[in-house]
C-alpha positions as CSV (number, residue, x, y, z in Angstrom):
1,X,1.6,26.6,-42.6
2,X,2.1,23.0,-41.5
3,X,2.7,20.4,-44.0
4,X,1.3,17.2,-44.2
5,X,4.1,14.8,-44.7
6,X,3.8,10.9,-46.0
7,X,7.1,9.6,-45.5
8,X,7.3,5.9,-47.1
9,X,9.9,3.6,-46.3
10,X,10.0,-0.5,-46.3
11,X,10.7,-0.7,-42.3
12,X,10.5,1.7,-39.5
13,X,13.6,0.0,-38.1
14,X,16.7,-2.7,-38.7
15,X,18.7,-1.8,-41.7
16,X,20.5,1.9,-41.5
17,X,17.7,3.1,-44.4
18,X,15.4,2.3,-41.8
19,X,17.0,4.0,-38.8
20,X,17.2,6.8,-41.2
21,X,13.4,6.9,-42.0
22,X,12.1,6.9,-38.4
23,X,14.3,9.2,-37.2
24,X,13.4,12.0,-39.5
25,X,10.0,11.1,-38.9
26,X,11.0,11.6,-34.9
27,X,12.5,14.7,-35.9
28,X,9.5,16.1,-37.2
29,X,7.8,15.2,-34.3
30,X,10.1,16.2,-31.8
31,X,10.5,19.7,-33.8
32,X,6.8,21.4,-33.1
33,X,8.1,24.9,-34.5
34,X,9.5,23.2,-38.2
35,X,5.3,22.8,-38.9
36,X,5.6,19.1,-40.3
37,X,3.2,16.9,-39.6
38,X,4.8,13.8,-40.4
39,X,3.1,9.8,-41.4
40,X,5.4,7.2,-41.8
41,X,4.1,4.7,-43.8
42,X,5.8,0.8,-43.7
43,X,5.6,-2.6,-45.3
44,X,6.8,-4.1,-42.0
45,X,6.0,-2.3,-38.7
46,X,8.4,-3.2,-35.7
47,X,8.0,-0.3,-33.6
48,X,4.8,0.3,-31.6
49,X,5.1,4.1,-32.4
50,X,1.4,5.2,-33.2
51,X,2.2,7.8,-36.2
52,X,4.0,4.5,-37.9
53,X,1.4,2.9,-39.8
54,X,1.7,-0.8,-41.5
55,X,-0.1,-4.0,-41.6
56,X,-1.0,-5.1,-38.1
57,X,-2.6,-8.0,-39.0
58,X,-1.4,-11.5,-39.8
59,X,-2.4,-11.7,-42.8
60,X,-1.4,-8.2,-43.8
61,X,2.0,-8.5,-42.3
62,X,1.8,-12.5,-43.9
63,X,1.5,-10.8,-47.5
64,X,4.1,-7.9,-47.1
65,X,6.7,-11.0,-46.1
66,X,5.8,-12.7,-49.1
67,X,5.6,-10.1,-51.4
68,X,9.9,-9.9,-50.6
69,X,10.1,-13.5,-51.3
70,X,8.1,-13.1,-54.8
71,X,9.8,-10.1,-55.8
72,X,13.5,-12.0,-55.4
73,X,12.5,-15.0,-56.8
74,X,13.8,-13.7,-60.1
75,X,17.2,-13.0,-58.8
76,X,18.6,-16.6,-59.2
77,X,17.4,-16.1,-63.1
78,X,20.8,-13.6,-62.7
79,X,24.3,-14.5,-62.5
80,X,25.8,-11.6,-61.3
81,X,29.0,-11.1,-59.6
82,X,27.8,-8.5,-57.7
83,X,27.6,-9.6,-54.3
84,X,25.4,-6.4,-53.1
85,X,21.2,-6.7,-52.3
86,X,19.3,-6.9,-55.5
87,X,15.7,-5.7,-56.0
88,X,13.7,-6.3,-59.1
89,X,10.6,-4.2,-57.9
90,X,8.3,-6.2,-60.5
91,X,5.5,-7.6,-58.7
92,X,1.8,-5.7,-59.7
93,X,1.4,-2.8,-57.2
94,X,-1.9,-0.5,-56.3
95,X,-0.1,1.7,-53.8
96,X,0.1,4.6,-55.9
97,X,-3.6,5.0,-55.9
98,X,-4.2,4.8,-52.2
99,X,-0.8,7.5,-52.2
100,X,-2.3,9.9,-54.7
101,X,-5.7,9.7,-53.1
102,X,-4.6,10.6,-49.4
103,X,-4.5,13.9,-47.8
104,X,-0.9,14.2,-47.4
105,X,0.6,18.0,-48.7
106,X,3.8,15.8,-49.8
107,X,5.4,12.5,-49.7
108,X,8.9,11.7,-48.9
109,X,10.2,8.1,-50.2
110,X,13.1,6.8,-48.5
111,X,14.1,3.4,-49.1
112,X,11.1,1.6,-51.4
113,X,12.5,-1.3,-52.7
114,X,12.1,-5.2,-51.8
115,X,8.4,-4.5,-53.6
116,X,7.5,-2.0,-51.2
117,X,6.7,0.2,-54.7
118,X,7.0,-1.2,-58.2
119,X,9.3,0.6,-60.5
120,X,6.1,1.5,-62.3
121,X,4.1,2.5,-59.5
122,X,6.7,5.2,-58.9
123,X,6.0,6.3,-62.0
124,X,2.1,6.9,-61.4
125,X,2.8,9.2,-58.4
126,X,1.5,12.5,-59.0
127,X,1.6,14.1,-55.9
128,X,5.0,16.6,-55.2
129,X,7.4,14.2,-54.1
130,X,10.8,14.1,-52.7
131,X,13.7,11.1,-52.3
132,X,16.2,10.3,-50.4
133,X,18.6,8.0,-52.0
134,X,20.1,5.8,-49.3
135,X,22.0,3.6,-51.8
136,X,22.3,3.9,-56.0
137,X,19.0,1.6,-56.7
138,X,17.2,4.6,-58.1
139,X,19.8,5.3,-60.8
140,X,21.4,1.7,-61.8
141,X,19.6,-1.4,-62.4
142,X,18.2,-3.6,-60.1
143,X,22.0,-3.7,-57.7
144,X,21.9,-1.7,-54.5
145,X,25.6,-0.3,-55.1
146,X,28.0,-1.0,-58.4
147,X,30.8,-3.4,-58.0
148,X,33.5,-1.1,-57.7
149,X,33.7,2.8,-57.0
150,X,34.7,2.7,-60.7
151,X,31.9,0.7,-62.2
152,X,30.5,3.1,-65.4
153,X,27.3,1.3,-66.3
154,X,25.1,3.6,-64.4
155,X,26.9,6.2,-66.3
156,X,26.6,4.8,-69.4
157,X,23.0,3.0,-70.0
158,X,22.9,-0.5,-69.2
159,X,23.6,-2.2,-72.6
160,X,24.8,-5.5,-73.4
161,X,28.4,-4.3,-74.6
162,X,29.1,-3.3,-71.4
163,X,28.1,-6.0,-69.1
164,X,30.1,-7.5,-66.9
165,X,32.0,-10.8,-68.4
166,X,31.9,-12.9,-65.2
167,X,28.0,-12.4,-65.4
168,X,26.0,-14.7,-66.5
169,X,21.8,-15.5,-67.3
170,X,18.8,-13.1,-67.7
171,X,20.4,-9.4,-67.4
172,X,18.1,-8.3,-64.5
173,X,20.0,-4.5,-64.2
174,X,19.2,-3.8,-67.8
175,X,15.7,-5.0,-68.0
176,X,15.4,-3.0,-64.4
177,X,17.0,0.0,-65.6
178,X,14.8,0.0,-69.0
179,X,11.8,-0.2,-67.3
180,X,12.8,3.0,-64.8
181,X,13.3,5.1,-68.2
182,X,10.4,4.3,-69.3
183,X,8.4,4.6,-66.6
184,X,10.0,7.7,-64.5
185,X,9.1,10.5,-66.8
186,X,8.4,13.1,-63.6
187,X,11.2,14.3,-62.7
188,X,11.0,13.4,-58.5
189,X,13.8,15.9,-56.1
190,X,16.2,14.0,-54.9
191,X,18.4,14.6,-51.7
192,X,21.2,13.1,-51.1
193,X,22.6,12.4,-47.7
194,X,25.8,12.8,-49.3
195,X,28.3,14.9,-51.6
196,X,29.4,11.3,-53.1
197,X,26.2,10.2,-54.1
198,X,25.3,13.7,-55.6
199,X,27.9,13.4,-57.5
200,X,26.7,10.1,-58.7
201,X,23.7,11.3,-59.3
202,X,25.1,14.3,-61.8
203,X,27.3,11.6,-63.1
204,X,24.2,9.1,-64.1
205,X,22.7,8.3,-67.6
206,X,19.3,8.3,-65.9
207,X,19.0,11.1,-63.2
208,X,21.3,13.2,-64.3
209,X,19.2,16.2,-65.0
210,X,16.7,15.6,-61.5
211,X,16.6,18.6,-59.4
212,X,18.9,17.3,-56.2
213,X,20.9,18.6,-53.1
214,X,22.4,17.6,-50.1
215,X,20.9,17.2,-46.7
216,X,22.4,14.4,-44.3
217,X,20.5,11.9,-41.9
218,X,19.7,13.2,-38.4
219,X,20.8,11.4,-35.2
220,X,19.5,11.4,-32.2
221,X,22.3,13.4,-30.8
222,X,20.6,13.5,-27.2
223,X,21.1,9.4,-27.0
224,X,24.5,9.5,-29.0
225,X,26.8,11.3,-26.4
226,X,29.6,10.1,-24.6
227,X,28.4,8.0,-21.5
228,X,31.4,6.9,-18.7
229,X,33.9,5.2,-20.3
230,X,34.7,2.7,-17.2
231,X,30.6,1.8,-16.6
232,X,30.3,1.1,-20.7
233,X,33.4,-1.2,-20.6
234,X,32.0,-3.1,-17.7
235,X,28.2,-3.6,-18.9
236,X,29.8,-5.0,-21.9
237,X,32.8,-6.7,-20.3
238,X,35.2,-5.0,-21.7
239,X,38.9,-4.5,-20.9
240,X,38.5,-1.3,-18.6
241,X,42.4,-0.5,-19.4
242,X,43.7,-1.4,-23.2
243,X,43.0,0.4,-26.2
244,X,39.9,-0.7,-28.0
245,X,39.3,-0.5,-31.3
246,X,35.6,-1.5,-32.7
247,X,34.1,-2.4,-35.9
248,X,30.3,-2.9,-36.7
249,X,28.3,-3.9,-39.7
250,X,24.6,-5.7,-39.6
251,X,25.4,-7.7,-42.7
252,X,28.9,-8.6,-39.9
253,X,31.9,-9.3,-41.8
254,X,30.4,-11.6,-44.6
255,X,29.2,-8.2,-46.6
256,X,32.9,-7.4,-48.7
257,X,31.8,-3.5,-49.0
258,X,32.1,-2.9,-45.7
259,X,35.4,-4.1,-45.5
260,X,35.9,-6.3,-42.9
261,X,39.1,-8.0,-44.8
262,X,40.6,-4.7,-45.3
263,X,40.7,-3.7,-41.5
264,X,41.8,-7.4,-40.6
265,X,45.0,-6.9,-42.3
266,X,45.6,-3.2,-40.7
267,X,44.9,-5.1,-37.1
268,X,47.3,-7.9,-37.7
269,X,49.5,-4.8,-39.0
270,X,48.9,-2.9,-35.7
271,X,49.5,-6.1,-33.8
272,X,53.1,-6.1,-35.2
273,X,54.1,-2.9,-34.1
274,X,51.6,-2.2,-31.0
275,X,51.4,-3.4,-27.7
276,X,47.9,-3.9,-25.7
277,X,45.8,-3.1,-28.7
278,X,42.3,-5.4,-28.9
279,X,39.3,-5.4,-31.0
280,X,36.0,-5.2,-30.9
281,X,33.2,-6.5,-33.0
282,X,29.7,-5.7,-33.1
283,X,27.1,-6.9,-35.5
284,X,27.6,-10.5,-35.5
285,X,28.1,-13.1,-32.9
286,X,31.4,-14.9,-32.5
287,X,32.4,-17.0,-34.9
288,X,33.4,-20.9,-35.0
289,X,36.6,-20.1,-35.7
290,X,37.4,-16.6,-35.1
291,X,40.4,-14.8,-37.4
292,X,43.7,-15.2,-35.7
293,X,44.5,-11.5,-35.7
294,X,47.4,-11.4,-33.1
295,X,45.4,-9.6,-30.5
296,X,42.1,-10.4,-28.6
297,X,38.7,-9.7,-30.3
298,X,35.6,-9.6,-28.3
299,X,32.5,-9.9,-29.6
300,X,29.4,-7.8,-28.4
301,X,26.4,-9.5,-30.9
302,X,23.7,-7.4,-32.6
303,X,22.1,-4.3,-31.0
304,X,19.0,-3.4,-31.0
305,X,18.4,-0.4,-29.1
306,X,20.1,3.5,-29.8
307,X,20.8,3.1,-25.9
308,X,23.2,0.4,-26.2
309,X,24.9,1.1,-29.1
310,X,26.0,5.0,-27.6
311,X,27.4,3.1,-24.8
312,X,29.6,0.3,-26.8
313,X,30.3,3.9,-28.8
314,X,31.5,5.1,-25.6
315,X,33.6,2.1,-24.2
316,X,35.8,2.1,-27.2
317,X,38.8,4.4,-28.3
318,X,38.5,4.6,-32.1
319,X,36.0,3.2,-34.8
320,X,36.9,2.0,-37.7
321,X,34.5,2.1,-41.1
322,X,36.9,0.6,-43.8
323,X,34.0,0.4,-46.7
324,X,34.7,0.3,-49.5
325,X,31.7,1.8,-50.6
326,X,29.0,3.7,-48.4
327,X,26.6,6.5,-49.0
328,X,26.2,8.2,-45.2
329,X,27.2,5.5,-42.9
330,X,25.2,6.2,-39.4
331,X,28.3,4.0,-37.7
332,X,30.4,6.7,-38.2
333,X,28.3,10.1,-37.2
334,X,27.0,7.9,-34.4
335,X,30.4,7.5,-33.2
336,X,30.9,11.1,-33.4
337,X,28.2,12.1,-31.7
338,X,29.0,10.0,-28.5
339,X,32.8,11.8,-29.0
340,X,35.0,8.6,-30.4
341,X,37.2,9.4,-33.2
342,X,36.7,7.5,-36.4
343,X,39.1,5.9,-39.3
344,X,38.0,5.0,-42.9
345,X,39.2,5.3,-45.9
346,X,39.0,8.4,-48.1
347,X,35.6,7.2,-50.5
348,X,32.3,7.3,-51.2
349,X,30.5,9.2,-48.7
350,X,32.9,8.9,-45.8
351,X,34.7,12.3,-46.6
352,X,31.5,13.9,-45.2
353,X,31.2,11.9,-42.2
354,X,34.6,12.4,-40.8
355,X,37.3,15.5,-41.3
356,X,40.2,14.5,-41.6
357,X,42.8,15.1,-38.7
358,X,40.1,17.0,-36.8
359,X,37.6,14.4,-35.9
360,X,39.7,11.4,-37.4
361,X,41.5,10.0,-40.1
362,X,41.0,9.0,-44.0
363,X,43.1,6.7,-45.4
364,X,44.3,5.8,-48.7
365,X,41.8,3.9,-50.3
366,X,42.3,0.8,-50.0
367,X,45.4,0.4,-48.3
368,X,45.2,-1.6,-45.0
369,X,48.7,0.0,-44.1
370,X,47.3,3.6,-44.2
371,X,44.2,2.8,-42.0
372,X,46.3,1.0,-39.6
373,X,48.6,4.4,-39.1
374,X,45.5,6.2,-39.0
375,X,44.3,4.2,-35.8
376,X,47.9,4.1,-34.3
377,X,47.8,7.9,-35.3
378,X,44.7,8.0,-33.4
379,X,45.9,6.3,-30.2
380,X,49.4,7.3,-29.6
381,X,49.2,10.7,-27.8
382,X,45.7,11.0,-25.4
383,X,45.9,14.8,-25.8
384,X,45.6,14.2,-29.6
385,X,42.5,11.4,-29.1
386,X,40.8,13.8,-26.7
387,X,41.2,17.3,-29.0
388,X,39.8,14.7,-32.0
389,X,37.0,13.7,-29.5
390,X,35.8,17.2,-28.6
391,X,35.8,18.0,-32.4
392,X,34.0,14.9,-33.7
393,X,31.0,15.7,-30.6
394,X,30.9,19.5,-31.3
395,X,30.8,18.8,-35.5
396,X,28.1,15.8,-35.0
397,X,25.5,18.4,-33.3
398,X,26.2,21.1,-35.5
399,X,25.8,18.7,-38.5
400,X,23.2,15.9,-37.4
401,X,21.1,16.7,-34.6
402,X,17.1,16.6,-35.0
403,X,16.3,20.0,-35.4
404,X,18.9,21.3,-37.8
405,X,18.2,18.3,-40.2
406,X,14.5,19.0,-39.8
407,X,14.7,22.4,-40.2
408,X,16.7,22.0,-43.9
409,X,14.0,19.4,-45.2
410,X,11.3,21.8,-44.1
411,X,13.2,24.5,-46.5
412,X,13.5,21.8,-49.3
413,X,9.4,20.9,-49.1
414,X,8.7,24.6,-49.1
415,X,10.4,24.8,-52.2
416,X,9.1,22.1,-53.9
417,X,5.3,22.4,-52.9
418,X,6.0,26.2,-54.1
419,X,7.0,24.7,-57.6
């Protein structure tokens, strides 16, 4: 029987919960024999793919704009010292109707936030449902992430005892996290891309008796392989002979989770004790005045395209993810896929994403002296690099590709629309 998927997510593209969306909505399409007939169904459309569907006109795509700049308009009303996105997901809502009333068999949310759906409106779904939880909004308050990996008011309830003391103004995570007890009294299955935020999950005051598991974000493994090394370092002008070592972040090196500071003090580290080394950035254009790191650091700006970013994958030697805190990041199976070995620290989700001396290295969180062995371990010996190459490609399709990630949410939505 084919299925009749609704996916729902705030963007078909940009932000990695985006990426995520669309390309388990390509999946489904490019995966005949799985039987899921999959919608995806936007706030802002930026792709011209016809099964995508979102306001096309001005005024539609006028009002989804401004619905993001009413719903944050409450955030300054905080004083939080949590640097992460916020999203208050307040503002009136009547999508649950038109959800409830449509033909789909299922719907799939993804990321829903930035008053995509109101907290309430979630509430009012009745149709079977799944959710993928690309960051911890669904279970803390109104923050994207906590603080710190050790932050225990998503364990706890949200109480005024145990807020923050550097916080000041109008509690927005407690009056957030109220209204999602209140209002989510359905149980909705969650999956988690992974093992970390399960755990999280189990660990939380509010979801931690929602049906969950495990299934990871598919990658288009057929555009994520390794391309020739000596044409990527030249479309990019690179260095065609010195080690390269990248790092990449949309938010660039102004977002403190993904731990931009932490990796600058392994590369001035590594540019004690190695010779030739030079990094890479990619995410953000050069600076004014670029961090004096003791070796070069070239910057390739934001990319747009799966095409591009496989070949800056490819150009490089190691990549590094030094987060702090992460759920599945896609910079680090990408990598993989195209056969570059990746360095991060040993947290959050990152143990899932990279095995450690088989298709890369974890590090002592948070120790900058640790990651910066683990890329020196990495580089010294090219029998090692290429052995941790072969692994990281074989592991990534056997993991990640289209049709093996399909395939396991086409078990989960059998088992949820058979109760």
């Amino acid at each position: 029987m084919t299925i009749r998927l609704l996916q729902l997510n705030n963007a078909d593209s940009g932000w990695g919960a985006a990426r995520a969306a669309f390309r388990l909505h390509s999946s489904f399409r490019q995966s005949p024999d799985v039987f899921v007939n999959s919608t995806l169904r936007v706030a802002q459309k930026k792709s011209g793919c016809p099964s995508v569907h979102g306001p096309t006109s001005v005024m539609g795509r006028a009002w989804s704009l401004a619905r993001i700049a009413l719903g944050s308009s409450l955030q300054p009303l905080q004083g939080s010292s949590n640097s992460v996105r916020h999203s208050a997901s307040w503002l009136p809502c009547r999508l649950d109707r038109a959800l409830n009333a449509s033909a789909a068999d299922l719907l799939h949310l993804h990321w829903v936030q930035e008053d995509f759906l109101s907290i309430e409106a979630i509430g009012r779904l009745r149709k079977p449902a799944v959710w993928t939880l690309h960051d911890t909004w669904a279970f803390c308050g109104s923050e994207h992430y906590p603080k710190t990996i050790t932050d225990a008011r998503f364990v706890e309830g949200y109480q005024p005892e145990n807020r923050d003391p550097a916080d000041r103004g109008l509690d927005l995570d407690r009056w957030c996290w109220h209204r999602k007890r209140r209002s989510w009294r359905r149980p909705i299955h969650l999956i988690c891309p992974s093992t970390w935020m399960a755990d999280c999950v189990g660990r939380s005051a509010m979801m931690h008796d929602w049906p969950v598991c495990i299934i990871p974000n598919a990658l288009p493994t057929c555009t994520y392989r390794p391309w020739p090394r000596l044409m990527a370092r030249q479309l990019f002008g690179l260095p065609v002979d010195a080690p390269l070592v990248l790092f990449g972040s949309l938010a660039g090196s102004q977002d403190r989770r993904k731990g931009w500071d932490l990796l600058e003090a392994a590369l001035r580290l590594l540019a004690s004790t190695q010779d030739g080394i030079q990094a890479v950035v990619c995410g953000e254009p050069e600076p004014v005045n670029p961090p004096r790191l003791g070796m070069p650091i070239h910057y390739v700006g934001r990319l747009h395209d799966d095409q591009s970013l496989a070949l800056l994958f490819s150009a490089v030697d190691v990549v590094v993810v030094p987060s702090r805190l992460d759920n599945l990041p896609q910079m680090g199976t990408e990598a993989q896929s195209c056969g570059v070995p990746v360095v991060a620290f040993a947290c959050g989700g990152l143990p899932d994403v990279v095995q450690h001396k088989q298709t890369g290295y974890l590090a002592s969180p948070f120790e900058p002296q640790d990651l910066a062995h683990g890329i020196a371990w990495v580089l010294d010996s090219p029998e090692r690099k290429a052995r941790l190459a072969e692994a990281a490609h074989l592991r990534a399709h056997q993991r990640w590709s289209p049709a093996v990630v399909a395939r396991q949410h086409r078990d989960l939505y059998d088992a949820v629309l058979n109760g």
